[in-house]
N, C-alpha and C positions, 0 to 999 in steps of 0.2 A: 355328705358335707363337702363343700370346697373351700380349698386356702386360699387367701388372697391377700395380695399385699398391701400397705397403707395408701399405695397410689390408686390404688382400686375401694377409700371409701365409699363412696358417692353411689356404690352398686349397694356394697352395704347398708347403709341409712336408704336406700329404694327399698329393700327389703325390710328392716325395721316399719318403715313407713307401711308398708301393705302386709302387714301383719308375721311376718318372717321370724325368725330365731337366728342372732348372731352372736358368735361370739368374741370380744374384744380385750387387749389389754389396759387396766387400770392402774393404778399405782400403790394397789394392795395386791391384788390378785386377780385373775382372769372373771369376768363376769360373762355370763349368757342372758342377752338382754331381748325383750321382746317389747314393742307399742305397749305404754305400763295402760295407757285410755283404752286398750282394745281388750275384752275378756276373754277373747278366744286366743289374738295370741299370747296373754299370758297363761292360758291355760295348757299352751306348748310346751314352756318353761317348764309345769308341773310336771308337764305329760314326757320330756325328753329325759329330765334327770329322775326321775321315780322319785318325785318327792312330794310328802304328802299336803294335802290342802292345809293344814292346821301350821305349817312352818310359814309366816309373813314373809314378802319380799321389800328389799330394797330400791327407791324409787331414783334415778338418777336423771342431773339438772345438766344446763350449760351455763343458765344465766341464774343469777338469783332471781331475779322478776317471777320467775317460775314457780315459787314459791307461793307466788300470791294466786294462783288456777289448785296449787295442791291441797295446800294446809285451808283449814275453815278459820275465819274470821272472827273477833280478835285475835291478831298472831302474837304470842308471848314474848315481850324484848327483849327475853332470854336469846332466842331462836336470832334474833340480826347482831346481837352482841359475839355468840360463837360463830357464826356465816361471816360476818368481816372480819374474825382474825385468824378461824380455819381451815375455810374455802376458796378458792377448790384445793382441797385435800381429803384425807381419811377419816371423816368425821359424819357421822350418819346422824340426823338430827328427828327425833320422834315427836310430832304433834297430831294433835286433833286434826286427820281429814277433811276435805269438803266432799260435797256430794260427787264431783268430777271422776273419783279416786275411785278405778272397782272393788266390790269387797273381794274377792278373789285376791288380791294385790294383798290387801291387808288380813284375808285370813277371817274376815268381816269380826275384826275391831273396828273401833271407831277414830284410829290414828295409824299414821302411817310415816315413816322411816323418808327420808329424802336425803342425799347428798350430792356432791358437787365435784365427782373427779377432774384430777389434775392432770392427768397424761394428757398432753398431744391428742393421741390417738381417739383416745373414751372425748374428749372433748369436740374434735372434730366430726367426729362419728354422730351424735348427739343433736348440734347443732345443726348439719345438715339433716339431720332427721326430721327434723323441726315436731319433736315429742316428746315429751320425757320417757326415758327407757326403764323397767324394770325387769332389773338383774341381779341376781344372786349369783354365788361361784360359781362354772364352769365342768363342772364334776357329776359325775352319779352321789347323789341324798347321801349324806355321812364318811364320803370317800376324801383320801387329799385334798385338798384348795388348790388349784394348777394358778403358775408361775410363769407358765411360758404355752406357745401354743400349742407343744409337743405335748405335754402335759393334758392337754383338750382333746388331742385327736387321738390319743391311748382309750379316753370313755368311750368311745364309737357312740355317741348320741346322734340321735335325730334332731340335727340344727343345720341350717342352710350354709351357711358362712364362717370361718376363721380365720378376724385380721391376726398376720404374723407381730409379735410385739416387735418393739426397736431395740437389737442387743444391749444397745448404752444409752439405755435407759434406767437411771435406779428406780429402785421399788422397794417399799418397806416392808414386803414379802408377807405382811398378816391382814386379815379384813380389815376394815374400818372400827374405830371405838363407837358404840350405840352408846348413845345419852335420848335420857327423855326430859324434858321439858315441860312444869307443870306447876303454874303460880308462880314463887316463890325459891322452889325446886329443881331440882336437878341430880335426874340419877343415871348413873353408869349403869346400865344395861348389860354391855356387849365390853370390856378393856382391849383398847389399841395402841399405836403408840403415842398417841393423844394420853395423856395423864388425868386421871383427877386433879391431880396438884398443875399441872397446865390449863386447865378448866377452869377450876377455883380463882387462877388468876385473872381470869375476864369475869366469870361471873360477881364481882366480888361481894354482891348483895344477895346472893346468892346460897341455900343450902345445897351442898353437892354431895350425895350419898354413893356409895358403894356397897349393894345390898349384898350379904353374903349367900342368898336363896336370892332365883324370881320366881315372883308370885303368878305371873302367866308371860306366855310367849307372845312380846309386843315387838320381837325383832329378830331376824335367825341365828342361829350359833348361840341359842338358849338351850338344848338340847344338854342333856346328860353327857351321850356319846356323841361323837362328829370329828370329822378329820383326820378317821383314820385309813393306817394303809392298811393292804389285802393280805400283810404278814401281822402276826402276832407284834404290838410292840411293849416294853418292858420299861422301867425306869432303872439305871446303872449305879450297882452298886460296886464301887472296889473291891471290898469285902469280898461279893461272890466270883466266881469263874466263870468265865462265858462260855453255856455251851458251841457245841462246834456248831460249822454253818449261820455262826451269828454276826450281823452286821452293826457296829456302834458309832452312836454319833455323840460327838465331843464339841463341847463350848469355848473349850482351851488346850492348846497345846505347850506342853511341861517341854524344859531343854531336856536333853541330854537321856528324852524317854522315848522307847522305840513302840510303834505302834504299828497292829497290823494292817493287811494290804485292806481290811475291808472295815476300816475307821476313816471317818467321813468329819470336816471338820466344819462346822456353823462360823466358826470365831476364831483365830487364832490366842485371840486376849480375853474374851468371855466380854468383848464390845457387845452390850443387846442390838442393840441398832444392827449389827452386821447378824444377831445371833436371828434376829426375827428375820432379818431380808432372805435368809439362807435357807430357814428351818424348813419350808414344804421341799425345795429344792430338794434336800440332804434327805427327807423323808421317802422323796419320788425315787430318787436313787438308788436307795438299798431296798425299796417294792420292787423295783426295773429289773436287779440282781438275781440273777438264779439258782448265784450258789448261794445266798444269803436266803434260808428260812425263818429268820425270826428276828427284832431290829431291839439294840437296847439304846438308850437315851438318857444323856444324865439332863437333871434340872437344875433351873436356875434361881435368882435370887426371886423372891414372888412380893416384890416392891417396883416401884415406875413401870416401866418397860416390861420388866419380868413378870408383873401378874400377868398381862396381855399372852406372854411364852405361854406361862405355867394353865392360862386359862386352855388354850390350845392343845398341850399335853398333856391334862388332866382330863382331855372328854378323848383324844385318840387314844388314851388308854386303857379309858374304861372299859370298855368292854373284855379286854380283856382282863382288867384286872377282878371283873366280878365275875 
């Protein structure tokens, strides 16, 4: 893999364009993007990060027009009601296919995921490409979601390129919220910091669900387990005592309470906003740590913003917690 910097898109989008694997910064998290029209190089995608065919990918836009080559015809007026008030942003919108779409991309459903990032960078990259990109996170199958490009070049994948992101750049540090779109309907798939209750407000003719099960994988980060790091992680109780060699991450910090050298802080005030932009960071950090074997995590409130947290700590932990 080679690093390169945003001066050097235009080699990048050459490589997307002839079938290549790059990886870029977006304004959730680092995506690895291949030609989403070409089947072979999205079958790089599968083939770099070991991820299996059955997880669907994310299809990424520059223009909305784009939309009208992805999705099949009629497109739900759902889909232009959420695209002009949360694109480009973090908002993944699931419709009906057209034939254009490989099933490979979609896992051969018959709908497919499309958004519209906001950075600079994923924008630029994109548009010079002149193709829509499909990309999932940046990582090995079920490992951190990378934040930054350091974060990318820790997986040693087979992908040709990593644009460096731009330091002052914010980013809301979680994926995108997946909604699907269907009649009348409208359901939360995927929680981001996109809300139901921000949803609701555009949609207003609208039913918006939040199913607590899904019934099949129409979008990734459906998965039980995902996102987690290569140490044990735990969820923090006061009550117990940390064992030793443990590293903790805090959502808030108390006055006048002393904390050790290997507590990592998301928030200083339990801000979601700050706690989601922070949490892979804080998570990559004590993996990175050597003296640190094992990472505890306290949670957070699991309304607005927090379910989207709580969605993300609830599948990093799984595994170990079962």
């Amino acid at each position: 893999m080679t690093l390169i910097s945003e001066n050097e898109i235009k080699v990048a989008a050459d490589c997307l364009r002839n079938g290549g694997l790059v990886a870029f910064p977006t304004e959730t998290v680092y995506g690895l993007g291949a030609n989403a029209l070409n089947p072979l190089a999205v079958a790089g995608i599968f083939n770099a990060k070991r991820r299996p065919n059955f997880d669907p990918l994310i299809v990424h836009i520059a223009e909305i027009e784009q939309i009208e080559q992805l999705y099949s015809h009629p497109i739900n007026p759902g889909v232009y009601l959420l695209a002009a008030k949360f694109w480009p942003g973090p908002l993944t919108i699931v419709h009906k296919k057209s034939d254009l779409v490989p099933e490979l991309v979609t896992s051969d459903l018959d709908a497919v995921g499309v958004r519209m990032p906001s950075h600079p960078i994923a924008q630029q990259l994109i548009k010079l490409a002149g193709v829509p990109v499909a990309a999932p996170s940046a990582n090995r199958f079920g490992q951190l979601s990378p934040t930054s490009y350091k974060h990318v070049e820790k997986q040693k994948m087979e992908i040709d390129y990593i644009i460096q992101n731009r330091d002052n750049y914010e980013s809301v540090g979680i994926e995108s919220t997946v909604v699907s779109i269907e009649n009348n309907t409208c359901i939360i798939l995927r929680p981001g910091v996109i809300t139901a209750e921000d949803i609701q407000n555009v949609l207003v003719d609208f039913i918006v669900i939040t199913p607590e099960k899904n019934i099949k994988l129409v979008s990734p980060g459906l998965l039980k387990s995902h996102y987690s790091p290569l140490k044990p992680l735990y969820y923090y109780s006061e009550e117990n005592e940390l064992p030793k060699n443990s590293g903790l991450i805090l959502h808030k910090k108390e006055a006048n309470k002393t904390y050790t050298s290997k507590t990592v802080f998301t928030s200083e005030t339990e801000n979601l906003l700050e706690v989601a932009a922070n949490l892979f960071s804080a998570l990559h950090k004590m993996e990175e740590d050597d003296e640190v074997t094992q990472i505890y995590i306290t949670k957070t409130t699991n309304t607005g913003i927090g379910r989207a947290i709580m969605d993300r700590l609830n599948k990093a932990t799984y595994q170990y917690r079962s």
